[in-house]
N, C-alpha and C positions, 0 to 999 in steps of 0.2 A: 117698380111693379112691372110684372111682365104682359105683353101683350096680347091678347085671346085670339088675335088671326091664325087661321086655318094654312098659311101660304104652302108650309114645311110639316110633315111627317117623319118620327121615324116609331118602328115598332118594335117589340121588346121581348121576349117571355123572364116571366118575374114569379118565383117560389118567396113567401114570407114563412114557410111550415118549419119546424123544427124539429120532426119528424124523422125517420131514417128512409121517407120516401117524399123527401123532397121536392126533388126532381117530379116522380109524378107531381105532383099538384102544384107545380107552375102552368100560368094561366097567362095569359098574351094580354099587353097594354100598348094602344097608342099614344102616342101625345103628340100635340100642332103645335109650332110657333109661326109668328109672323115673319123670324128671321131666322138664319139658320144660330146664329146669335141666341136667341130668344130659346129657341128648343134645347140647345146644350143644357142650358139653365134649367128646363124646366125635367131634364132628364136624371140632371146634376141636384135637384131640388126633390122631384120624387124618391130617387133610392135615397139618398142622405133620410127623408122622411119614414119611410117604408121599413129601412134596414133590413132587404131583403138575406134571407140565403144561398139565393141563387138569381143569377139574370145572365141572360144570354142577346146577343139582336139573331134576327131570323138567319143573316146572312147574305151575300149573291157573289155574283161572280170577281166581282173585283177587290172586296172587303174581305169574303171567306166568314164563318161561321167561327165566331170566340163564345165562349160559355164561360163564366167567373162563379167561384163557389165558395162558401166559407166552410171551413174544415176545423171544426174544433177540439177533434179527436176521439167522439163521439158517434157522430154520424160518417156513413163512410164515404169515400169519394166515387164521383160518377164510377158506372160502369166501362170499362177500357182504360181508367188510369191505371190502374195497378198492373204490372206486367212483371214477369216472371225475370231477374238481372235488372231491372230497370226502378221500378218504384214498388215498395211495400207498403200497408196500411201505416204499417209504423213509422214508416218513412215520412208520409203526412202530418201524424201525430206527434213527430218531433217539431212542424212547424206549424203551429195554429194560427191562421186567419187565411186573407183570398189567397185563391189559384186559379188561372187560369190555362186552358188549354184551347187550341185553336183547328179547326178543319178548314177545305176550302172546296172551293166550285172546278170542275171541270166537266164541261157540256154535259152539265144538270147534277152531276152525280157528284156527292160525297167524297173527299179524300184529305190523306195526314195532309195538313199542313207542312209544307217542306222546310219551312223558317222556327216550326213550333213542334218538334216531332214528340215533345215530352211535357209535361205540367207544370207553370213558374210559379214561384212562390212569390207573391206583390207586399201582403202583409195587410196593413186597412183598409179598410173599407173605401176611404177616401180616397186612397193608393189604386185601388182597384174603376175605380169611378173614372177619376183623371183617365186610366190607360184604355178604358173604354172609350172614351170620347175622342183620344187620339188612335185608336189603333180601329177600332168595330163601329164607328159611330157612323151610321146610316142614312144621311138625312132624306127623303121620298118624298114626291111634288103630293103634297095637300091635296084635302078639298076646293079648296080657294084660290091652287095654283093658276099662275097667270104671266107668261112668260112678256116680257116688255121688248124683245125682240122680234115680237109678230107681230105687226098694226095693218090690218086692214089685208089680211089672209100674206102680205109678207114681211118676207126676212130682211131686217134691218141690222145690216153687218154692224155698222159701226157701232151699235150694244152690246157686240159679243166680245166677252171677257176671256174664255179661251177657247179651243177649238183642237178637235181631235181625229184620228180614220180608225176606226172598226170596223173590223172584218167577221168577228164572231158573231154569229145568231144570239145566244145563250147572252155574252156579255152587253152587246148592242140592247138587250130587252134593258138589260138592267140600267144600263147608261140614260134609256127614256123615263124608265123611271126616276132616276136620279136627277129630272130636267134637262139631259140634250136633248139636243132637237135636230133633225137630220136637214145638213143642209143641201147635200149633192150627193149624187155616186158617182163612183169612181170603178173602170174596171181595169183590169189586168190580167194577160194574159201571156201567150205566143202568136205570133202573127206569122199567119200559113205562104204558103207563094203567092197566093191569090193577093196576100195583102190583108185578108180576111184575120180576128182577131180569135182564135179560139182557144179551148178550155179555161175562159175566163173566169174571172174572179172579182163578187160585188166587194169594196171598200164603199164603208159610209164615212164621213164628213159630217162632224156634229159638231154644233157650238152652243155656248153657255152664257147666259148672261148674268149669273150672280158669282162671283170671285174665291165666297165662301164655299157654297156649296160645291164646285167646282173643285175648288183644293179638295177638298176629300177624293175624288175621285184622282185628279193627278198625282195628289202621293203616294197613292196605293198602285199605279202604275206603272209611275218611271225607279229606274234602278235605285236614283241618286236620290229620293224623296222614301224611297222604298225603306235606303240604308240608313235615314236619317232619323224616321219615325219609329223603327221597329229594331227589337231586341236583335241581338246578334246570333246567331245562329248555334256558335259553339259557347253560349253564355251555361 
């Protein structure tokens, strides 16, 4: 049985319609666990339940925005799959079940994915589930978050499970949400004759203290975690 803590968030937009408008009437769901453990589950246990047609997670900057759809040859596929040399309706229609396609963040705004520039065919539902949770899977500090690396207004290093520098405004937002926690800054610059340090540059210093939730974000950052989780490019 799974546990009712609030610690872990992540959010969703989820279409059950069967409809050829879909997509409009996807509606946004939360769900808490107590671990990051516990919410997989309880993400993995909604859509299995639900059988939705469509779910997407909201997206940020370091995850990027995946959308999964079921295609049965009936309804049509999102608006922007189909391109003119590249994918046809029918082209869908020869292969029924999930697809997803993927966008990503750059300083706020929308763009292709440069790993996903085309729509994959997964196949089940199930299939589709799984790669959600390893590729889009978002987890966001709860209601009930409570970092165990803060006691008594401080940082107690020796909690911290891993530790990172960001420079980005945009990604830095989402890294707090995601549980860092900013532990120093760091600047960077040119140093004048004077000695003086200018056109500097803030670096933050974040560290984590749950292991799981952390991996998410470290795979989706370094190259070697990047290539190891995610389709290949010329697939």
């Amino acid at each position: 049985m799974l546990r009712t803590g609030r610690q872990w968030q992540v959010h969703l937009w989820v279409s059950t319609s069967r409809s050829r408008d879909y997509i409009a009437k996807a509606h946004p769901v939360c769900l808490y666990g107590e671990t990051v453990a516990d919410l997989k589950e309880q993400v993995r246990d909604y859509l299995t339940q639900h059988r939705p047609s469509y779910f997407a997670n909201t997206g940020d900057h370091i995850a990027g925005y995946f959308y999964y759809v079921y295609l049965d040859g009936v309804n049509p596929p999102p608006h922007g799959w189909v391109e003119e040399d590249v994918f046809s309706e029918e082209d869908f229609k020869k292969q029924k079940g999930w697809w997803f396609h993927a966008r990503r963040f750059e300083a706020g705004r929308s763009r292709v994915h440069p790993s996903f520039l085309i729509p994959f065919f997964l196949g089940s539902l199930q299939e589709g589930i799984e790669h959600f949770l390893q590729t889009a899977f978002i987890p966001r500090k709860g209601p009930d978050y409570r970092s165990w690396a803060i006691m008594e207004e401080q940082p107690h290093l020796s909690l911290l499970e891993s530790v990172l520098h960001e420079a980005e405004e945009f990604t830095l937002n989402d890294l707090l949400q995601r549980g860092w926690q900013i532990l120093a800054v760091e600047y960077q610059g040119e140093v004048s004759k004077t000695g003086e340090l200018t056109n500097r540059k803030a670096s933050f210093v974040l560290g984590h203290t749950d292991p799981d939730a952390a991996s998410y974000t470290m795979e989706r950052r370094h190259e070697y975690y990047y290539r190891l989780y995610h389709w290949p490019t010329d697939r």
